[in-house]
Each structure stands twice: as C-alpha cells, then as structure tokens.
N, C-alpha and C positions, 0 to 999 in steps of 0.2 A: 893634416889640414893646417894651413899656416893661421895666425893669428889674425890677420886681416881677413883671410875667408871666414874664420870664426863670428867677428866680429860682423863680417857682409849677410854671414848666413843668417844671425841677429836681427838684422836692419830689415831683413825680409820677415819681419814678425813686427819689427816698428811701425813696418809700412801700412800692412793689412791692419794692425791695431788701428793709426790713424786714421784708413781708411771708413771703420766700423766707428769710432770716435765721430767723423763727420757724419754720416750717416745718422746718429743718433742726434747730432745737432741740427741735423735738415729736420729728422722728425720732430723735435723741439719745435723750432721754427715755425712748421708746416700745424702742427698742432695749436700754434699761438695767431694762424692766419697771418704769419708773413711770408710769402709766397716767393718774394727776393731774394730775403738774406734762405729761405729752403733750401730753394734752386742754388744757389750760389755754395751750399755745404755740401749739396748732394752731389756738383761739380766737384769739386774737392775730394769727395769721397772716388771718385772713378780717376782722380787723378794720381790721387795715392795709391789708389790699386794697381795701376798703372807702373808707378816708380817701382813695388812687388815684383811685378812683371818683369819689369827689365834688370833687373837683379837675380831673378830667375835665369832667365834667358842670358846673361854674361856667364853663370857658371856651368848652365848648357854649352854653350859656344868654347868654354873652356877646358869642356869634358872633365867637371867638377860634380860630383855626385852632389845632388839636391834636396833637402827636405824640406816640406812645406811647412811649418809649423801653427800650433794652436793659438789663439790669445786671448787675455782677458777680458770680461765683460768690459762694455765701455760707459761711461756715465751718462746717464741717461735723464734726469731729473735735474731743473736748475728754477731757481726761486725769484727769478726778474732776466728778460733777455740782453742784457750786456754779460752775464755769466758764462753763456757759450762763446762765446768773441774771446773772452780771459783765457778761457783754456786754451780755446783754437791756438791764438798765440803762445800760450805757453808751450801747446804740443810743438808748432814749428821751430819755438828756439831751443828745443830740448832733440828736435832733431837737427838742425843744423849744428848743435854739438855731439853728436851722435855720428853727422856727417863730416866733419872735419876730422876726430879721432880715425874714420875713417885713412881719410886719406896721410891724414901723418903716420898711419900706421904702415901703407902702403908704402910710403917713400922709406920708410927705417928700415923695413924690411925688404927692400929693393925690388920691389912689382911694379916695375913701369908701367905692365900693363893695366894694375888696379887702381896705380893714381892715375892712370891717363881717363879710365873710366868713373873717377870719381870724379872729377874737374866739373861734369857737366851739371852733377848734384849738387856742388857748392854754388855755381853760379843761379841753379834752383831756389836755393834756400835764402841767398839774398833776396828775391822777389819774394817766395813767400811769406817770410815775416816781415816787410814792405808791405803787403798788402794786408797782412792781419794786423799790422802796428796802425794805418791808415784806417782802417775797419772800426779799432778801439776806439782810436781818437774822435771821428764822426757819431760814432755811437753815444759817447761820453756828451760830446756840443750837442748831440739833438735834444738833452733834456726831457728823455723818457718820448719825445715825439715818436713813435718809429715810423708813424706817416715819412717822417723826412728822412730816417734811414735807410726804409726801403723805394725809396724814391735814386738814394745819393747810390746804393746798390745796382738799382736796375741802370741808371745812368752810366757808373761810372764802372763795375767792376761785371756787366753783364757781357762787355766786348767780347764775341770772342777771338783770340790767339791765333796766329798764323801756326802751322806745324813747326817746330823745329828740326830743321833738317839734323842739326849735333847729334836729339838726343837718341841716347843708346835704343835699341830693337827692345821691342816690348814680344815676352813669351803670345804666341798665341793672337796677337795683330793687339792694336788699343780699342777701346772700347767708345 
C-alpha cells in the first residue's frame, strides 16, 4: 500500500469520527431545544458519512482492499452553545489539513489518479470552514440570543444544495 492510500485509508476513520462528532452536536442542540442549528449538525453528520463513503467506494473502484475502521468516542457534553460551533470548526480545519497532505501526497508520489480525486475534497473544505467560520461569527454577534441564531440558521444555511455532478460516487448510493 502506498503512502497516500495509507493515509486515504486514515481519512476514512476522520470521516465517520466527524461524522459521530456532528451527531453528538445535533444531540447537544436538539437537547437544548434548538431545532436549527440540530437539523443543521445532524445534516452534517450524513454529510460526512457520505465523504466515508466515497472513499470507500474509490478504493472499490480501484480494486484496493478496504477496511472499515473503529473510532473514538466523540465529545459529547459542552458548558454554553457557542462550544459546539468551536469544535465544529476546529474539526473542519483540521481536516482540510488532513485533506491537502492528502493531496500533496498524491502528487509526490505520482497518483494522478488520487490527486485528480482529491481536487473535489479541497474544493469541499473551502465551503466547509466558510460556513463554520460564518456560524462562529453570528453566534458570537447574537450575544447569547440564540432566538436570533436559530433564526440566521433556518434562513441562511437551511437551503438546500443542488447535487454535484463532480462529486466522486458514494459506496452504497448517498443517504
């Protein structure tokens, strides 16, 4: 196994973690009767499962033997709701550095075809810390209101997304 599969095989343990990470922050949410910013992690959470999936499903497609791997508990308890937004963000710029070693790793070690499939995940990760840096910041201005957070929530980040035709095949169809 080369280095970058090593590394992709990893990322599909990043994924599901995050996955279970958001999840735990919907049930936050959902447990503090904010129903917006819930919905809107527990979106998050099938969306990371999803990136799993097609990570999956590239080493399928590559006839690259696959293991699904375990992960850690995720944090589950936080002491005032701007705390889950902190991490949220922290998780996605610690994967978009997770996902660029990716792809540098792919280019040094001459996988065209693993930087050609990681392209789709960088351009990912810009929106997603975009929208969790956006998150913070409104969080922060509402001054504890979250009447108004979950208002700027349902307004602004409930749209949802057209499919992207780019992204790679998800194992199993998307959810």
């Amino acid at each position: 196994m080369t280095r970058f599969h090593q590394l992709l095989q990893d990322q599909i343990a990043h994924e599901f973690a995050a996955s279970q990470q958001y999840i735990a922050l919907a049930s936050f949410y959902a447990n503090e009767d904010l129903p917006q910013l819930a919905k809107h992690f527990y979106a998050q959470s099938v969306e990371e499962r999803n990136h799993a999936m097609m990570i999956i499903q590239y080493f399928l497609d590559r006839d690259i033997a696959v293991a699904v791997p375990g992960i850690a508990e995720p944090q589950s308890h936080f002491s005032e709701f701007r705390e889950p937004i902190k991490l949220a963000l922290h998780q996605e710029q610690t994967v978009t550095d997770q996902i660029i070693a990716l792809a540098r790793t792919a280019r040094d070690e001459g996988d065209y075809l693993g930087e050609q499939f990681m392209q789709w995940f960088l351009k990912e990760q810009v929106e997603e810390v975009a929208v969790m840096t956006t998150l913070e910041t409104v969080a922060e201005r509402c001054n504890g209101n979250t009447f108004d957070l979950e208002n700027f929530v349902q307004r602004e980040l409930s749209v949802t997304a057209e499919a992207d035709a780019t992204a790679p095949s998800i194992a199993g169809g998307s959810m």
